[in-house]
C-alpha atoms as a printed R data frame, in Angstrom:
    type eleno elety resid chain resno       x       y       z
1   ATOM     1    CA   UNK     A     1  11.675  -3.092  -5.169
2   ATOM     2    CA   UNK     A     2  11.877  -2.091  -1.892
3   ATOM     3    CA   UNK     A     3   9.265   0.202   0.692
4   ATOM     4    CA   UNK     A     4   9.209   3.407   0.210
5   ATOM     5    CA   UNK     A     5   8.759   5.700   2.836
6   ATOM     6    CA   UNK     A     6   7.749   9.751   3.861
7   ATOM     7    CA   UNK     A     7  11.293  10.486   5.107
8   ATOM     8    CA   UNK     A     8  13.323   8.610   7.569
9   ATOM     9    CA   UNK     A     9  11.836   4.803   7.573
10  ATOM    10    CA   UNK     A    10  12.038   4.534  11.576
11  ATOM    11    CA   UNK     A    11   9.861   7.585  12.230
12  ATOM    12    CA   UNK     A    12   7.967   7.791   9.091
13  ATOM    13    CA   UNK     A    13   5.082   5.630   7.601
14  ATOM    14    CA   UNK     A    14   5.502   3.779   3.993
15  ATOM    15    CA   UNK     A    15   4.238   5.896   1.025
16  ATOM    16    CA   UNK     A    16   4.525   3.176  -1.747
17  ATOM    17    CA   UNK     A    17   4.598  -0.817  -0.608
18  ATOM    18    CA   UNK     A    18   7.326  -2.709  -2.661
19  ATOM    19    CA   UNK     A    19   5.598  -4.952  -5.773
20  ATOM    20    CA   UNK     A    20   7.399  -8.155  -4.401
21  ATOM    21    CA   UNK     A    21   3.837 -10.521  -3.215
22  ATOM    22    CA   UNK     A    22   3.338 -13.592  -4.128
23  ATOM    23    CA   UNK     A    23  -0.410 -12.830  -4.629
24  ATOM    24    CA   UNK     A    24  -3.128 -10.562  -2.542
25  ATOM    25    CA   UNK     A    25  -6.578 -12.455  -2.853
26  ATOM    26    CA   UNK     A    26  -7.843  -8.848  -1.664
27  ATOM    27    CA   UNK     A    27  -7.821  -5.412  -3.857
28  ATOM    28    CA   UNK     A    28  -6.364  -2.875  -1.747
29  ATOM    29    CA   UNK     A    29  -7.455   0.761  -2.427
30  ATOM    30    CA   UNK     A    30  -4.483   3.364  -0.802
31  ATOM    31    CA   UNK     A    31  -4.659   6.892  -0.756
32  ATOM    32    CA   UNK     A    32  -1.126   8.760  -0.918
33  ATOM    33    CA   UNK     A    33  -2.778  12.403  -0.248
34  ATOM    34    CA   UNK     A    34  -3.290  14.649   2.413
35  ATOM    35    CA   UNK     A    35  -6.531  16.882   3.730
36  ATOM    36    CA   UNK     A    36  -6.300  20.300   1.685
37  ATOM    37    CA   UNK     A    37  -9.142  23.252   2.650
38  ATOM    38    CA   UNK     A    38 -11.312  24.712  -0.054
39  ATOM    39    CA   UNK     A    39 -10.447  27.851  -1.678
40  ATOM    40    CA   UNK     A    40  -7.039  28.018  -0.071
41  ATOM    41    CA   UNK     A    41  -8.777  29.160   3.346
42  ATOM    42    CA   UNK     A    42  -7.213  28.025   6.724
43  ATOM    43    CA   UNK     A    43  -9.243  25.612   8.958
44  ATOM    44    CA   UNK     A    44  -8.780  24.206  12.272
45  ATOM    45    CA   UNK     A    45 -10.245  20.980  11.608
46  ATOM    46    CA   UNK     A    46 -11.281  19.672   7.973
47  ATOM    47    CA   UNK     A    47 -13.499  16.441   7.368
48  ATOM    48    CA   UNK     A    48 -11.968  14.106   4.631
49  ATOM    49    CA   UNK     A    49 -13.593  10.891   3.243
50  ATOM    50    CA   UNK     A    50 -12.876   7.914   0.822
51  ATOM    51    CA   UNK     A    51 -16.098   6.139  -0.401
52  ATOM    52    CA   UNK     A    52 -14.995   3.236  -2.285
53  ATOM    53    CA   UNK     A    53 -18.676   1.716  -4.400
54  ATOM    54    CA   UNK     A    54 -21.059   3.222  -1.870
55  ATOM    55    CA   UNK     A    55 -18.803   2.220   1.209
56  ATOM    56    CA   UNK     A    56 -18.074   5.811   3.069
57  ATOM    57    CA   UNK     A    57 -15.047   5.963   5.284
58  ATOM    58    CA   UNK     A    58 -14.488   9.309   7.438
59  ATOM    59    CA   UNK     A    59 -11.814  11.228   8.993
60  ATOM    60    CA   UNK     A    60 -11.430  14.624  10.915
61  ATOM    61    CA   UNK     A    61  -8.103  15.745  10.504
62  ATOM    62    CA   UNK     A    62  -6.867  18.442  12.734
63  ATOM    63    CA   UNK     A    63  -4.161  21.717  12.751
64  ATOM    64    CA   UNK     A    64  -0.826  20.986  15.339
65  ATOM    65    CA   UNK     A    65  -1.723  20.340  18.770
66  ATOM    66    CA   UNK     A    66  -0.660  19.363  22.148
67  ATOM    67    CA   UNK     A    67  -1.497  17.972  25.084
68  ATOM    68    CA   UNK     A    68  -2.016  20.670  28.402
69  ATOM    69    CA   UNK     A    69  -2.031  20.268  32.271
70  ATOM    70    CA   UNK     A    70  -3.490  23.071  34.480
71  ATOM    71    CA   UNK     A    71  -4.215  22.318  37.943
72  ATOM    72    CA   UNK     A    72  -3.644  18.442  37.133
73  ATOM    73    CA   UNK     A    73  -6.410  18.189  34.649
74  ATOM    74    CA   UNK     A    74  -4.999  16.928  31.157
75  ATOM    75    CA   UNK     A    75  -6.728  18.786  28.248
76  ATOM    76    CA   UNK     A    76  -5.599  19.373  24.786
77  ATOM    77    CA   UNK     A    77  -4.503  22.699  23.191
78  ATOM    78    CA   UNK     A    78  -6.418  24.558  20.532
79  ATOM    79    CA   UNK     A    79  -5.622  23.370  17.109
80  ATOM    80    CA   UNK     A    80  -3.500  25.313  14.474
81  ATOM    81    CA   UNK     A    81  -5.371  26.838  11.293
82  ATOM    82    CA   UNK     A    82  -3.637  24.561   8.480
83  ATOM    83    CA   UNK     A    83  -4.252  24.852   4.512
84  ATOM    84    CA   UNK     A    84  -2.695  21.583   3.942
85  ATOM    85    CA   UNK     A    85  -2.393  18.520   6.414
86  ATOM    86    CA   UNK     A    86  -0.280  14.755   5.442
87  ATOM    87    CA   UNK     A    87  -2.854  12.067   5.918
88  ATOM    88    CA   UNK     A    88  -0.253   9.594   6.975
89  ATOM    89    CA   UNK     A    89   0.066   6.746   9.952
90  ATOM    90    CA   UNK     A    90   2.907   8.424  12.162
91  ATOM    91    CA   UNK     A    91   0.431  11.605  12.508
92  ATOM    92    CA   UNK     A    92  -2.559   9.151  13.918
93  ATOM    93    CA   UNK     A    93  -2.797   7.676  17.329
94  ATOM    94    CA   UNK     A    94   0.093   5.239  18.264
95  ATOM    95    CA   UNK     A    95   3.758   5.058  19.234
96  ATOM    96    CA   UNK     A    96   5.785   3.968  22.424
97  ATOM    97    CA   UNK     A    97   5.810   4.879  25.968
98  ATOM    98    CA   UNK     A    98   9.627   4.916  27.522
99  ATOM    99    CA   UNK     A    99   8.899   6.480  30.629
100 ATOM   100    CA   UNK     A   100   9.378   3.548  33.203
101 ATOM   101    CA   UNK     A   101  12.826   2.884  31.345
102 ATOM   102    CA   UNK     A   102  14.962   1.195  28.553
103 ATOM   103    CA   UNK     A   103  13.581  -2.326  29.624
104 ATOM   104    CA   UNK     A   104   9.920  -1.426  30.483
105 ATOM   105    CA   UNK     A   105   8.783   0.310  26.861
106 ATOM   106    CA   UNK     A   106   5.325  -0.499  25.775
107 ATOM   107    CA   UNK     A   107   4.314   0.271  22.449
108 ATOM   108    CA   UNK     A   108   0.690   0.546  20.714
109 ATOM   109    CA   UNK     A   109   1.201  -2.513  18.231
110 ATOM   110    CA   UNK     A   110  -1.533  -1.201  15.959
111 ATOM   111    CA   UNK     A   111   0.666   1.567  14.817
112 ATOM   112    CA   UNK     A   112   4.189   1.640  16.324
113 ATOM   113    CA   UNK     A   113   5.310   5.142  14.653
114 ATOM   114    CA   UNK     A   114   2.104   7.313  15.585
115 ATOM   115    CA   UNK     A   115   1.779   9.936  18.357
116 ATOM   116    CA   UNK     A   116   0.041  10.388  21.322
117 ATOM   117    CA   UNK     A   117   0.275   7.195  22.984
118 ATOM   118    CA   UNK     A   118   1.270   7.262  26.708
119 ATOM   119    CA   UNK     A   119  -0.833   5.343  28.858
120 ATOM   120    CA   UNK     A   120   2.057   5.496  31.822
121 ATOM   121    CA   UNK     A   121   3.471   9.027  31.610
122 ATOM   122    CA   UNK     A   122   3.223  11.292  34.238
123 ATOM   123    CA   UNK     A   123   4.475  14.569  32.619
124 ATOM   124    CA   UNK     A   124   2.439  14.661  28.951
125 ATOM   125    CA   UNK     A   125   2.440  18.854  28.829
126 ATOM   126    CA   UNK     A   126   3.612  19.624  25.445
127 ATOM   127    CA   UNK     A   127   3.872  16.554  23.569
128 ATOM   128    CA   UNK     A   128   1.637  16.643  20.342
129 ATOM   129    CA   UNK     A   129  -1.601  15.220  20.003
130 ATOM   130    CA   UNK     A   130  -2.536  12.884  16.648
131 ATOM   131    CA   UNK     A   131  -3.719  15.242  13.607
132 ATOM   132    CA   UNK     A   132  -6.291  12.351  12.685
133 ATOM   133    CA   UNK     A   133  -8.795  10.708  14.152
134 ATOM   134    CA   UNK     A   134 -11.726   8.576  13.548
135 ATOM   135    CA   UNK     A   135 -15.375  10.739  12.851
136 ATOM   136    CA   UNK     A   136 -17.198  10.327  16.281
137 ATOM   137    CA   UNK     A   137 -14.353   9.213  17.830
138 ATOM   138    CA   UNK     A   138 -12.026  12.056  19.674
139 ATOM   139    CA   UNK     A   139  -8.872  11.750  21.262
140 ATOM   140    CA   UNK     A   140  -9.099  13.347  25.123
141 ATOM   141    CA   UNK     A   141  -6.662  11.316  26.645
142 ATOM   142    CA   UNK     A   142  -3.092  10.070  25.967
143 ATOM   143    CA   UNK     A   143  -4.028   6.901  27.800
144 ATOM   144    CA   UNK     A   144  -6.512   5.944  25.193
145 ATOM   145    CA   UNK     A   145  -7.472   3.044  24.184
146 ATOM   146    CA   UNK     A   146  -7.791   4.965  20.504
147 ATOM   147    CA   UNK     A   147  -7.832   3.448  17.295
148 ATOM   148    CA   UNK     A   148  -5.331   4.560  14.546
149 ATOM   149    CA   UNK     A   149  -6.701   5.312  11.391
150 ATOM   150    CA   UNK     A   150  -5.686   6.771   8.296
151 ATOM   151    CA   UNK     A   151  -6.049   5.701   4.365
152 ATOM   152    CA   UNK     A   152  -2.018   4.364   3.558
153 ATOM   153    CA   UNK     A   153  -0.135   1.646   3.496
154 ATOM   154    CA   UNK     A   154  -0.050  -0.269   7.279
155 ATOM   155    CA   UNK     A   155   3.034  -1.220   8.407
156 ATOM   156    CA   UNK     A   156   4.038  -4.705   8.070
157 ATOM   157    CA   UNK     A   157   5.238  -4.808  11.728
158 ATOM   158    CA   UNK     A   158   1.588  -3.388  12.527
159 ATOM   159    CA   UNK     A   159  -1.130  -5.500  13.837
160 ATOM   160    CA   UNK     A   160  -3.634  -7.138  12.927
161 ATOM   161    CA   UNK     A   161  -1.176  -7.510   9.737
162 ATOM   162    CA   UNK     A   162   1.601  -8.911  11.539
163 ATOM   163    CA   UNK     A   163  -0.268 -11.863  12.723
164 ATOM   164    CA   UNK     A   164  -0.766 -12.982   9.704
165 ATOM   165    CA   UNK     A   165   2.861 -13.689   8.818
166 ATOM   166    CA   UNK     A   166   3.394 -16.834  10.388
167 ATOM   167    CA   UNK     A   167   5.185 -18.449  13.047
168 ATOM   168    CA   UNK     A   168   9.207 -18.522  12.844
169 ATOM   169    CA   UNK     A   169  10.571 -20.902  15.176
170 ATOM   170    CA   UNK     A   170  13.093 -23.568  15.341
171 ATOM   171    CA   UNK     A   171  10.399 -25.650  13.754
172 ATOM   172    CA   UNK     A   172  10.182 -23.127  10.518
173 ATOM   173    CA   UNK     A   173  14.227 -23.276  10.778
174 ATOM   174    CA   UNK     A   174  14.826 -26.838  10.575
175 ATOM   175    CA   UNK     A   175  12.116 -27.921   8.353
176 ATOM   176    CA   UNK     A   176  10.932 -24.835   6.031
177 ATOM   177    CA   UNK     A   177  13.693 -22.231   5.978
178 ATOM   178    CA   UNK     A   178  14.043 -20.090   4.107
179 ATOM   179    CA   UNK     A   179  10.630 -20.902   2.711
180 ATOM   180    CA   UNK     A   180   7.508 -19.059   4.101
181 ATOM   181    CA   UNK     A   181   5.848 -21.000   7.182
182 ATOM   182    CA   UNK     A   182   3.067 -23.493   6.880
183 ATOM   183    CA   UNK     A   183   0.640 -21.213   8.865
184 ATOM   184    CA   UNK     A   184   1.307 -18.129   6.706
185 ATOM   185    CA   UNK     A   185  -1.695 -16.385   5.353
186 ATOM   186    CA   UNK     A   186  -1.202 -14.486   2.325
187 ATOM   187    CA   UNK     A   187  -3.657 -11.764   3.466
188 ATOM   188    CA   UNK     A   188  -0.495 -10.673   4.872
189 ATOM   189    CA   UNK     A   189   0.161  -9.191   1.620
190 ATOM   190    CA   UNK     A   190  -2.958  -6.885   1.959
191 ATOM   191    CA   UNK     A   191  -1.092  -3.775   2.961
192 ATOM   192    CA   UNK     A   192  -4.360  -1.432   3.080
193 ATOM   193    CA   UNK     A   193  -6.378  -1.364   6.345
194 ATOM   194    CA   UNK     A   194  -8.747  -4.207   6.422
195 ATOM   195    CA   UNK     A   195 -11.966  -1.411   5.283
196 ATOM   196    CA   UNK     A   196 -10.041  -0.667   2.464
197 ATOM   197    CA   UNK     A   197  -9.783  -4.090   1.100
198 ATOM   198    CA   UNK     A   198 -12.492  -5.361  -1.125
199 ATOM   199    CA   UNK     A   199 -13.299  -8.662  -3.984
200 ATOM   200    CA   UNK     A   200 -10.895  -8.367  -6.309
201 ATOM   201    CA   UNK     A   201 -11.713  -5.562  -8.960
202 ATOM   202    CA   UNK     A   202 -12.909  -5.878 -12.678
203 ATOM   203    CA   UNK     A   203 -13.154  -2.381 -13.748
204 ATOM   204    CA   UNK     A   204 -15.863   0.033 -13.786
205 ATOM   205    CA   UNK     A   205 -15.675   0.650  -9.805
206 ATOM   206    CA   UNK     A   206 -15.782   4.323  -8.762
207 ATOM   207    CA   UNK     A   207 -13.722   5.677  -5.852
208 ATOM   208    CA   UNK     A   208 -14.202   9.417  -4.621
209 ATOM   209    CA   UNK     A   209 -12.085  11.935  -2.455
210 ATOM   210    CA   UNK     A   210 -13.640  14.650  -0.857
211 ATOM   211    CA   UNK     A   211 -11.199  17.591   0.317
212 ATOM   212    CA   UNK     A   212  -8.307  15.910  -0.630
213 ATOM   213    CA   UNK     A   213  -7.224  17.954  -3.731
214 ATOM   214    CA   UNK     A   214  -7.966  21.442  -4.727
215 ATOM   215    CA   UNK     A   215 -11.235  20.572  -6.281
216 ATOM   216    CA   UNK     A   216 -13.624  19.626  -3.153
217 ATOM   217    CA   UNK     A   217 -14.046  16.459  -5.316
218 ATOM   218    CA   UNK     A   218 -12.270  13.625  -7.323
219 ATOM   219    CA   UNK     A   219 -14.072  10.910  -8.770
220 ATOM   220    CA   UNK     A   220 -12.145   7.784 -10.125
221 ATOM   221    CA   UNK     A   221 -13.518   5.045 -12.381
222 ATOM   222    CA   UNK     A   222 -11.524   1.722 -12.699
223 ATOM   223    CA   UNK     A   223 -10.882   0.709 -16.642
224 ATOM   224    CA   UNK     A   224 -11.861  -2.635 -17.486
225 ATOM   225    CA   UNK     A   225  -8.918  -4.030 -18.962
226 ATOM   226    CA   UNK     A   226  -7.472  -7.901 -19.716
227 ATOM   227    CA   UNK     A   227  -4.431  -8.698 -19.041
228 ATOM   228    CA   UNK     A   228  -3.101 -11.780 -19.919
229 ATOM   229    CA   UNK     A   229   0.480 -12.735 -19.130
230 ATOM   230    CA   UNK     A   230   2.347 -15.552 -20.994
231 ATOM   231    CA   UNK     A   231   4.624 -17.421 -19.168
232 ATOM   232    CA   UNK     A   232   6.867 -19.407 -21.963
233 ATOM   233    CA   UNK     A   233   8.770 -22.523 -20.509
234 ATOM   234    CA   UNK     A   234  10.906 -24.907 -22.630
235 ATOM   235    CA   UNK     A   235   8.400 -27.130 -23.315
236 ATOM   236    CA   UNK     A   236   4.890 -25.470 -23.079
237 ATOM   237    CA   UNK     A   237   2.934 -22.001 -22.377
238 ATOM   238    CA   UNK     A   238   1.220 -20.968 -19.497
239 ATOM   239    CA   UNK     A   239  -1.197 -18.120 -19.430
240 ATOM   240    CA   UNK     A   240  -2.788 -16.509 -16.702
241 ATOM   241    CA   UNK     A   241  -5.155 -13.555 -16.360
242 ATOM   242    CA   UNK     A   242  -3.623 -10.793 -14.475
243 ATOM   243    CA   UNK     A   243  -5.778  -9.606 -11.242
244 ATOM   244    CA   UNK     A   244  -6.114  -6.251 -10.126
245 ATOM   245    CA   UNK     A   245  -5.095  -6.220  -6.457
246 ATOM   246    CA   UNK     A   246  -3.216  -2.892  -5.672
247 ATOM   247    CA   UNK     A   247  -4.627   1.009  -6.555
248 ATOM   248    CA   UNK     A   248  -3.015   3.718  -4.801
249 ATOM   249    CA   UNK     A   249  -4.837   7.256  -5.869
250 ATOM   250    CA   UNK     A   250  -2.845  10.813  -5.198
251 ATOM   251    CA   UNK     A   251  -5.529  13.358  -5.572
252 ATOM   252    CA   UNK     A   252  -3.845  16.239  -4.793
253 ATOM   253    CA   UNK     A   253  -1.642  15.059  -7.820
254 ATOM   254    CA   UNK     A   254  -4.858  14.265 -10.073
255 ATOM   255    CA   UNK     A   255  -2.938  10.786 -10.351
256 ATOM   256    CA   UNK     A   256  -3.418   6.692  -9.418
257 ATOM   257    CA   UNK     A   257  -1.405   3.818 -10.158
258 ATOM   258    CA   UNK     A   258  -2.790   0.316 -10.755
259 ATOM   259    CA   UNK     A   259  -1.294  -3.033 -10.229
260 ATOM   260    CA   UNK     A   260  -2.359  -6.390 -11.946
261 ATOM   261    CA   UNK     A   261  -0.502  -8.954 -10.753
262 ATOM   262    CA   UNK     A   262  -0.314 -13.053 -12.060
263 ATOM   263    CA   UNK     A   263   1.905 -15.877 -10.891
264 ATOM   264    CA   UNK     A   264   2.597 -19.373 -12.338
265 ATOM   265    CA   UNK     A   265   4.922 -22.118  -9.982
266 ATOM   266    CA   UNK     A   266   8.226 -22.529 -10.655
267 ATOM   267    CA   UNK     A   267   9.658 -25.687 -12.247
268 ATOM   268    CA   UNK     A   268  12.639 -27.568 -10.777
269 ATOM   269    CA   UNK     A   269  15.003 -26.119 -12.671
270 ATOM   270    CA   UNK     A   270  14.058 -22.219 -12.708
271 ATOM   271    CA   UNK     A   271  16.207 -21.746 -16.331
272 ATOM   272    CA   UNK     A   272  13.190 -23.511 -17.678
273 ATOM   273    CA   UNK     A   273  11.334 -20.295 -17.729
274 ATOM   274    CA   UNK     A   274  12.823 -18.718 -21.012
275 ATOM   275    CA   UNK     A   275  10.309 -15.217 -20.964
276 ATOM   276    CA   UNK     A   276   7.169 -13.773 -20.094
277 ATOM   277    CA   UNK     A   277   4.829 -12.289 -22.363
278 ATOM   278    CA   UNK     A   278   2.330  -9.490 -20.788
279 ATOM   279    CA   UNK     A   279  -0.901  -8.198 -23.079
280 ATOM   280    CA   UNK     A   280  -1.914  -9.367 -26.158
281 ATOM   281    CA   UNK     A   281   0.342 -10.614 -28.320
282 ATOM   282    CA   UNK     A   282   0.550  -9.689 -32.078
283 ATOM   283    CA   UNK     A   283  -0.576 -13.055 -34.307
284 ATOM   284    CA   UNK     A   284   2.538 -13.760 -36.588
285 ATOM   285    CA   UNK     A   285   3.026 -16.832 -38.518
286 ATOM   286    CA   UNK     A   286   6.389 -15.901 -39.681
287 ATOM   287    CA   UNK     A   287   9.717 -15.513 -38.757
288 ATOM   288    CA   UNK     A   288   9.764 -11.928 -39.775
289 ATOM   289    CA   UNK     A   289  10.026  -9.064 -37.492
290 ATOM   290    CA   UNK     A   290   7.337  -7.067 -36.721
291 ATOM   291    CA   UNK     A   291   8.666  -4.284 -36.920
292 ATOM   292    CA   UNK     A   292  11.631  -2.333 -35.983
293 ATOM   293    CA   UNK     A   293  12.912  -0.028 -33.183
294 ATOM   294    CA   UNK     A   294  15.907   2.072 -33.125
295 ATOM   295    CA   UNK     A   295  16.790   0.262 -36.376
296 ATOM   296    CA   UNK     A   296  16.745  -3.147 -34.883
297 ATOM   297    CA   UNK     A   297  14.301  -6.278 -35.340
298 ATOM   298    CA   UNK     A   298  11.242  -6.395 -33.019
299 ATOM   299    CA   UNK     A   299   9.743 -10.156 -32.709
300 ATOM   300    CA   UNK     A   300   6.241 -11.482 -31.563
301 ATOM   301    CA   UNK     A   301   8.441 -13.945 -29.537
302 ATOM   302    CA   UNK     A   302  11.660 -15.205 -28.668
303 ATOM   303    CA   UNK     A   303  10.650 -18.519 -30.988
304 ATOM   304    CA   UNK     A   304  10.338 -15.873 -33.550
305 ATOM   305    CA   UNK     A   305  13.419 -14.578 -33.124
306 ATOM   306    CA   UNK     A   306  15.157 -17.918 -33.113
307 ATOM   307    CA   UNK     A   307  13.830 -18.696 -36.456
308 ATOM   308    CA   UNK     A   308  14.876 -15.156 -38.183
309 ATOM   309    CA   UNK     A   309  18.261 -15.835 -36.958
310 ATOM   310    CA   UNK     A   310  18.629 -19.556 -38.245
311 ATOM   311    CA   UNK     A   311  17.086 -18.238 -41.513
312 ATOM   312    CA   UNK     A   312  20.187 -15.484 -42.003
313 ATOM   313    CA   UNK     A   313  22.624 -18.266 -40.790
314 ATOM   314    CA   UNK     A   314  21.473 -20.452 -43.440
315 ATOM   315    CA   UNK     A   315  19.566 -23.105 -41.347
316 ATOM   316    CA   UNK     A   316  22.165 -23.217 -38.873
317 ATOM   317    CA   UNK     A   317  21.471 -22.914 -34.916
């Protein structure tokens, strides 16, 4: 119900985005993992890579480092041997600069709880360098400009996201409060970095992670599943066919989760909605149970239910 971060939510970047969207017309693929060496060996520097259907995407992800000044020339310290490295947004390139002062901080909006970022401090000895960084792309400077990358969740304060969320002003507060704003884009939803988003899934996609887990390798392949939800109002049924907009995979934990997702509007009066129905449902003609849990009637619906109930009452309601 709510984000869920690595540790403390102002330093730390989400693990697991909240369920609460009103739709994402984007699958996002996250990985919750980290870089882990073969064989248990330590490395200063490991290559990691998500290839989503043919589409490659590659990191070099580095040991603990820092940046160095001798003679006035910035450099950047060797790297600590690691066996096992987070793959998360505040170890890439980003943060804040407060070195001019309380009222002159600049921050990198791309990625406001990353390292590295100072493009107006003087004295950088000793503060740490990002662990990731874009294949082909390596960080020299704390100046930058650097991309952040990484394969989690982005932060919803994080641009290019954050533009997408609309404009708030005394407009939105006298006419549309506390509804969403007409210029809102529901790609805002889309918490994945825009080359992890694709067309919405139907199963039988194949996602690999190399060096991510103890095997060199993990291969995924996307069931093909329906899933039709049943919304049941007072007067009528409305299904839908769930979509498959959210998969977060946890090599290291030989685990993903998948998220199908369907939506109906709302009538006037909310009460109207009396349940929702989510798979198959069994066919009963009946007002018998279909069976029975913990010694108690199970019912193919709440109509179902109704009816077994007026039956033992003798017709009555």
């Amino acid at each position: 119900t709510v984000d869920e971060h690595y540790g403390d939510p102002a330093t730390t970047s989400v693990r697991y985005e909240c369920d609460f969207a009103l739709e994402k017309p984007c699958t996002d693929v996250i990985v919750v993992g980290k870089a882990v060496a073969p064989n248990g060996q330590r490395v200063k520097k490991l290559a990691v890579r998500l290839e989503v259907q043919g589409r490659g995407k590659d990191l070099i992800v580095y040991g603990e480092r820092h940046f160095t000044t001798t003679l006035g020339m910035e450099s950047i310290s060797d790297p600590i041997a690691f066996t096992e490295m987070p793959i998360t947004f505040d170890r890439a390139w980003g943060g804040q600069d407060d070195s001019r002062g309380p009222d002159r901080v600049v921050v990198e909006p791309r990625n406001l709880l990353g390292v590295g970022f100072h493009p107006h401090r003087r004295r950088i000895a000793g503060l740490p360098v990002p662990n990731i960084e874009s294949l082909g792309r390596a960080i020299s400077s704390p100046r930058g400009p650097y991309e952040p990358v990484g394969f989690g969740c982005i932060g919803r304060t994080a641009q290019p996201r954050l533009a997408l969320a609309g404009t708030y002003d005394e407009r939105w507060r006298d006419e549309r409060a506390p509804y969403l704003p007409a210029d809102f884009d529901t790609h805002y939803f889309q918490c994945a970095p825009l080359d992890q988003q694709f067309p919405h899934f139907r199963g039988g996609e194949n996602i690999c992670c190399v060096h991510m887990a103890e095997q060199t390798v993990v291969n995924y392949v996307i069931p093909r599943l329906d899933v039709p939800v049943r919304f049941r109002f007072r007067d009528a049924d409305v299904v839908r066919t769930a979509v498959l907009d959210t998969i977060t995979v946890e090599p290291h934990l030989s685990r993903t989760m998948l998220v199908w997702r369907a939506s109906v509007p709302l009538r006037k009066k909310w009460v109207a909605l009396q349940e929702v129905l989510v798979g198959n449902q069994p066919t009963c003609t009946t007002n018998k149970p279909i069976g029975y849990r913990h010694d108690k009637p199970v019912f193919a619906g709440l109509a179902e239910a109704i009816g077994w109930l007026r039956e033992r009452r003798g017709g009555r309601s």
